[in-house]
C-alpha positions as CSV (number, residue, x, y, z in Angstrom):
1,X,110.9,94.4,155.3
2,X,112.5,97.3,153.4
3,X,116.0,97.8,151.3
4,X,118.5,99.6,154.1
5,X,121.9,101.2,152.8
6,X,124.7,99.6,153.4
7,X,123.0,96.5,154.6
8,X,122.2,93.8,152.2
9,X,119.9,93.6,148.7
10,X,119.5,89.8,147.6
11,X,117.4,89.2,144.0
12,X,116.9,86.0,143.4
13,X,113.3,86.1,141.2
14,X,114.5,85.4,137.4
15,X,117.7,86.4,138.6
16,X,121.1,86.6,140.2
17,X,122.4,89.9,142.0
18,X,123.2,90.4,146.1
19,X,124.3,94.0,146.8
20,X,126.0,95.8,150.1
21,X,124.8,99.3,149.6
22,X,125.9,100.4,146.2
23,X,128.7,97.3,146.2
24,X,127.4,94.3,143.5
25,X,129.2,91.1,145.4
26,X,127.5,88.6,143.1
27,X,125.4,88.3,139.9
28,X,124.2,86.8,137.1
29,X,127.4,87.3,135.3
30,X,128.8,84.3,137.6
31,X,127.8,80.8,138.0
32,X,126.3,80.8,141.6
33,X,129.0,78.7,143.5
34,X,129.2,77.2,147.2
35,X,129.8,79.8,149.5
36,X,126.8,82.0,148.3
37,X,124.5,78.8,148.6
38,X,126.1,78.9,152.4
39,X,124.9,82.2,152.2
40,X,121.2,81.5,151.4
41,X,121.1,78.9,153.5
42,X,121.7,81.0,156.5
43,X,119.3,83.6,155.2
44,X,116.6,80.7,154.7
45,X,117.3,79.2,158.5
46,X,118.3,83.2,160.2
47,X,116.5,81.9,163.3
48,X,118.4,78.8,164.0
49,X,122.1,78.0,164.4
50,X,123.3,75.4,161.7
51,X,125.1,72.5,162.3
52,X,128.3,71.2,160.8
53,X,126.5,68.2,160.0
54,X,123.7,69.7,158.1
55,X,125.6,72.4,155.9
56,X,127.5,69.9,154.8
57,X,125.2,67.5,153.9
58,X,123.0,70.4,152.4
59,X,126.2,71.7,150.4
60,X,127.3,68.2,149.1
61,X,130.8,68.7,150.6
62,X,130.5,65.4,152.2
63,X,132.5,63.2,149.5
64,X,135.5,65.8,150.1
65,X,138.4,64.0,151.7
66,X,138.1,66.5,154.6
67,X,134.4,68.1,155.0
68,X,135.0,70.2,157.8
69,X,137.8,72.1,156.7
70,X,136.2,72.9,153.1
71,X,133.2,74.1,155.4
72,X,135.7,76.6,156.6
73,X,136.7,77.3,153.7
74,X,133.8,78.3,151.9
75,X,132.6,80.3,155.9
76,X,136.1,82.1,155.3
77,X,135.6,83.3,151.6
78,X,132.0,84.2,152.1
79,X,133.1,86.2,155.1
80,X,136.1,87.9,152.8
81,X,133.4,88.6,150.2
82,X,130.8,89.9,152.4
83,X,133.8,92.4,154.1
84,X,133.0,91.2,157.4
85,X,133.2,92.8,160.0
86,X,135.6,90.8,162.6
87,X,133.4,93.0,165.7
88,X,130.4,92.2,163.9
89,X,130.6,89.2,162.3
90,X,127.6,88.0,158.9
91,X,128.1,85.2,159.5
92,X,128.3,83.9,163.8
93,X,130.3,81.1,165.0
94,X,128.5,78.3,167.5
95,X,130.1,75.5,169.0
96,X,128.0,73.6,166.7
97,X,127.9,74.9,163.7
98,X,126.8,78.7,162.2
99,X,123.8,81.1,162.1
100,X,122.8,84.4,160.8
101,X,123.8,87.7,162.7
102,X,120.0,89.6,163.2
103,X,121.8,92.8,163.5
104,X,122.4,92.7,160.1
105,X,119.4,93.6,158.3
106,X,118.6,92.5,154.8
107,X,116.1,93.0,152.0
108,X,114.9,89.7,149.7
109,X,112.8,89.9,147.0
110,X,111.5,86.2,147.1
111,X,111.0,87.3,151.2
112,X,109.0,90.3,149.9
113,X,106.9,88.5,147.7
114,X,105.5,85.8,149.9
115,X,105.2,88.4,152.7
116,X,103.1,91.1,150.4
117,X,101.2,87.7,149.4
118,X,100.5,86.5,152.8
119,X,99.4,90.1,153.9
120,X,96.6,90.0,151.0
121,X,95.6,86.4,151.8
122,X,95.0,87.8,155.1
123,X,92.2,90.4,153.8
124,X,88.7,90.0,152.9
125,X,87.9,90.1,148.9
126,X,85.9,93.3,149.3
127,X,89.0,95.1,150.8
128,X,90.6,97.2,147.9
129,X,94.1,96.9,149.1
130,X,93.8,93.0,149.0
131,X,94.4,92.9,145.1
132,X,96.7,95.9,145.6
133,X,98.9,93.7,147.6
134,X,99.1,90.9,145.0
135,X,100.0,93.0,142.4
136,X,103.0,95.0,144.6
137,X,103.7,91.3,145.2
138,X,103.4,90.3,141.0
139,X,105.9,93.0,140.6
140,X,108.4,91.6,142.4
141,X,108.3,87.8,140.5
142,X,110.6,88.2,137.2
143,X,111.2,84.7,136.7
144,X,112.1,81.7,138.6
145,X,113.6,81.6,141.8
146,X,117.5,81.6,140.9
147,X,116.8,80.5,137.6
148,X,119.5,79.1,135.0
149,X,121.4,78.6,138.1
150,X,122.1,74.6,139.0
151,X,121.2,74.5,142.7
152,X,120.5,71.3,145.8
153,X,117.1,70.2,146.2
154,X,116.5,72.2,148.9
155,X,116.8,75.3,146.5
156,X,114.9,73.5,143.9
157,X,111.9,73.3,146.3
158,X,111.8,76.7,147.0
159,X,111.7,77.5,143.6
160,X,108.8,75.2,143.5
161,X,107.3,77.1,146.7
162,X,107.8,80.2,144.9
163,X,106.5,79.8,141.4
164,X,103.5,77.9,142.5
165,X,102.8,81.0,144.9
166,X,103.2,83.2,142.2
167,X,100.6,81.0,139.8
168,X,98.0,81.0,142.6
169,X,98.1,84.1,143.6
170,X,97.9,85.4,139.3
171,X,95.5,83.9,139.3
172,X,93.5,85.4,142.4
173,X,94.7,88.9,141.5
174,X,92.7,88.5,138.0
175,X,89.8,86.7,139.3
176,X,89.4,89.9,142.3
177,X,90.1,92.7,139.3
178,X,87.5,90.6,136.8
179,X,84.7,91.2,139.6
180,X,85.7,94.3,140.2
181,X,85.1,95.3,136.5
182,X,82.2,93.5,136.0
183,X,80.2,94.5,139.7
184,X,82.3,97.4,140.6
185,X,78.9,98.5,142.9
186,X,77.8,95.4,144.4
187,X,79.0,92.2,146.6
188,X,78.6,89.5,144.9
189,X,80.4,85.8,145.2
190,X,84.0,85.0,144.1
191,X,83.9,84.4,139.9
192,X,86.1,81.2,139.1
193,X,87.9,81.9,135.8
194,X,88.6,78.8,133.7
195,X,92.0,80.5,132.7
196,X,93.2,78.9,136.2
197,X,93.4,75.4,134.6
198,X,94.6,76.7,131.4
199,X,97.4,78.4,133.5
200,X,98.7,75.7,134.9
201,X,98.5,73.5,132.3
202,X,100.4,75.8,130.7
203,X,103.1,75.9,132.9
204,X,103.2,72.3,133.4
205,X,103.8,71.7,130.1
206,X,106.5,74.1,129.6
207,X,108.3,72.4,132.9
């Protein structure tokens, strides 16, 4: 997945900032309300059509006095913001609730991360571009996913998904350039590095 002009640019690792071409629709500068945590979740489910039901139990708009309408609401000023086109709708209307328009392609770094992570996992240890991939990947992670943002659960675990992707896979990208520096001519086993544990103790400690 690659960053297209005039299309979408979504950063959420240690920050804030969606993009339409050269146009900043949202950042860090602004508390992260309702209709662009409408937005991720249709990112997060772009192969399935939402329902009514779900959005708005995901969005805690179920205590409003009337549910549905502030789900329309929030469709109708994400759709303002996003310019939408009325041909070509972001965001598509079902009979039972909303999805994602594919033709609208879009670039996410938290989507490139675990993507250039999952193509390394897929390699051998010997394979050169394994640990190249992690560290493309590495690049990506500035902080937490949408951190100092307050978000659902269902964000909160995939900052959880995220950051524990990004501890494992530190830690396999040092382990893979440790035995490259020590047996740079050789095969030789996978070295476990006690920094692992120290790692995560680390970060458990900070949480």
């Amino acid at each position: 997945m690659k960053e297209y002009i005039n299309e979408f640019s979504i950063y959420t690792l240690g920050r804030f900032l969606i993009k339409k071409g050269n146009q900043v629709l949202a950042s860090d500068i602004q508390e992260m309300n309702k209709q662009w945590k409408l937005f991720f979740y249709l990112l997060f489910h772009a192969n399935e059509t939402v329902t009514h039901r779900e959005l708005i139990n995901s969005l805690n708009l179920a205590e409003n006095d009337y549910p549905q309408q502030s789900l329309r609401g929030l469709v109708y000023r994400l759709r303002k913001n996003l310019s939408d086109d009325k041909d070509n709708p972001i965001v598509i209307t079902k009979r039972k609730g909303y999805r994602f328009n594919h033709s609208h392609e879009f670039w996410m770094d938290c989507l490139e991360f675990a993507r250039l992570v999952e193509k390394g996992n897929a390699l051998a240890d010997e394979d050169d571009n394994k640990v190249n991939l992690y560290q493309r990947a590495l690049q990506l992670y500035h902080g937490p996913f949408l951190d100092n943002h307050n978000i659902e659960p269902w964000l909160l675990e995939k900052r959880n998904d995220f950051h524990d992707l990004y501890l494992d896979t530190t830690v396999e990208a040092a382990e893979l350039l440790l035995e490259m520096i020590l047996f740079p001519d050789k095969e030789h086993e996978p070295v476990i590095l006690p920094t692992e544990l120290i790692i995560r103790d680390s970060v458990k400690q900070i949480e």
